[in-house]
N, C-alpha and C positions, 0 to 999 in steps of 0.2 A: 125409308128404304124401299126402293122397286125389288117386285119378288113376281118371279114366274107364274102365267097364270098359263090355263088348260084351253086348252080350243079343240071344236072337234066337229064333224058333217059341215052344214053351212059355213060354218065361222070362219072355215079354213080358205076362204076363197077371197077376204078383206082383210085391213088392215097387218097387224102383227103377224098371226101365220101365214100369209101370201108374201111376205117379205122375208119370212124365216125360209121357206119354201126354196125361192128366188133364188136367196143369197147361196145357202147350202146348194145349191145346182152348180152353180156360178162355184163355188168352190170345190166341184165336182163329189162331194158328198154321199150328194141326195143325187140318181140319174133323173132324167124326162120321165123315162118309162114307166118310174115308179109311182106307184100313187100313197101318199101322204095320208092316214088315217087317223091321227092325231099329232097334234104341236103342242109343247110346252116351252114358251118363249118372252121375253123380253126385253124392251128396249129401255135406254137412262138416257134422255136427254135428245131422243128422236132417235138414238146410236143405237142400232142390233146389236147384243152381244153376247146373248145364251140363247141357246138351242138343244130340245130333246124333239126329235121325228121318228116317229113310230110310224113307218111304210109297210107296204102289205109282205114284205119280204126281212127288212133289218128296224132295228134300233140305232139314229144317229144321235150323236150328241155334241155340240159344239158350246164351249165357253172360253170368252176372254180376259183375262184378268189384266188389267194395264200394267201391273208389275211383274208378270209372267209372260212366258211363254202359251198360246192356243192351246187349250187341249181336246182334242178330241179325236171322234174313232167312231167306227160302224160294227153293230154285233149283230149277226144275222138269226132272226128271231128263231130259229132251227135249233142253233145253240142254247139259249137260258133256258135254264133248268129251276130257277129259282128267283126271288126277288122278296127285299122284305124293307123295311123302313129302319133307317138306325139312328137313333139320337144321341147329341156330344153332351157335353155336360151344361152347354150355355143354350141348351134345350133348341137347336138348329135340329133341322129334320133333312135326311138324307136318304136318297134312294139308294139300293143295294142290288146290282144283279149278279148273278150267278150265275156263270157260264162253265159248260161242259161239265154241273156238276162239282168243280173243285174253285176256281179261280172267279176271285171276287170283282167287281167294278164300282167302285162308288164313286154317284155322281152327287157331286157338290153343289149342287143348284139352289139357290132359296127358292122354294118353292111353298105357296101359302098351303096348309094343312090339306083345307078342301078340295084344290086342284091336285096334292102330291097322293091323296085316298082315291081322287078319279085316274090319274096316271098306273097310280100301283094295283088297284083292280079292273083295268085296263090289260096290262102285262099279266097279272094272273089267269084274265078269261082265253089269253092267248096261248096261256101254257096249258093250262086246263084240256081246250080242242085238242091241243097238241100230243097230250100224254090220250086223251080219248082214242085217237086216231091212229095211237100207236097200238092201243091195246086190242083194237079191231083188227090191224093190220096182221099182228100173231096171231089172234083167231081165225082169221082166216088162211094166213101159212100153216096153221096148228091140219084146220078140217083139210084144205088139199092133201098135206101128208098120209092123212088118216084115209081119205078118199083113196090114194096113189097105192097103200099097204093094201085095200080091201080088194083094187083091180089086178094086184099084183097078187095075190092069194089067188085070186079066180082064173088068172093065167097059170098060174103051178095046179092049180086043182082039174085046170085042162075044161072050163067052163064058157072062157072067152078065149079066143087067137089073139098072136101075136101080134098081128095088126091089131086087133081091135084094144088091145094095151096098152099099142103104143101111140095109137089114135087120142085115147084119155089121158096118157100121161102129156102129149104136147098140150091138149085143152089146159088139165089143172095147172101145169109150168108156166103157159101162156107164153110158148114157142113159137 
């Protein structure tokens, strides 16, 4: 059995992910502009016909089953909120993402253990910055508020002008 393997920095530029890349463009998927920071990919027979691309903006995912219809879809890594591994009962390993929090996605890929543990904390270090980034960003709408209350005290307390209030409040809004 062919089972998805991981690619990632160099790799992405030969063989398997330069034609996972390719194809998903050509299927308008993946855009130019985007740049490709990991593939999880495999071909049966010379034939592309799974795809996981992790771009610096979404998650793509493309698989073909010959008795199915295509499946696939783009989740823009802004979205997952979550991802975890799920196993059936005939011990197959599955990726699981989470998006906005409620709605689940599993992707049905074989993918071999060690490349499915590089994909999965891969997507976590992405959520990780992510939730980081977020938590900076309130700290810092947190201190402008706080800054904006203390020049506002000082304008009622009659210590700075109205101009000079409304001076600091376009700086801390970034007017």
């Amino acid at each position: 059995m062919s089972v998805n393997k991981f690619y990632d920095g160099s790799e992405l530029d030969k063989g398997t992910p330069k034609k996972a890349i390719s194809w998903l463009q050509k299927m308008n998927l993946l855009s130019n502009t985007e740049n490709a920071k990991v593939v999880v990919a495999k071909t049966l027979m010379g034939v592309f016909y799974e795809a996981i691309i992790v771009s610096d903006r979404q998650l793509i995912y493309y698989s073909k089953d010959l008795s199915k219809k295509p499946r696939e879809g783009a989740i823009p890594l802004s979205s997952i909120s979550g991802v975890s591994i799920s196993t059936t009962k005939m011990a197959v390993r599955y990726l699981c993402i989470t998006v906005g929090g409620a709605k689940e996605i599993i992707l049905p890929f074989m993918i071999a253990q060690n490349d499915l543990n590089k994909l999965y904390n891969y997507l976590l270090d992405i959520i990780s910055k992510r939730r980081e980034e977020d938590l900076n960003n309130k700290a810092n709408c947190a201190s402008s508020a706080d800054e904006l209350i203390k020049f506002k005290n000082l304008l009622d307390a009659g210590a700075i002008t109205q101009e000079e209030y409304n001076a600091k409040k376009k700086q801390l809004l970034g007017l």
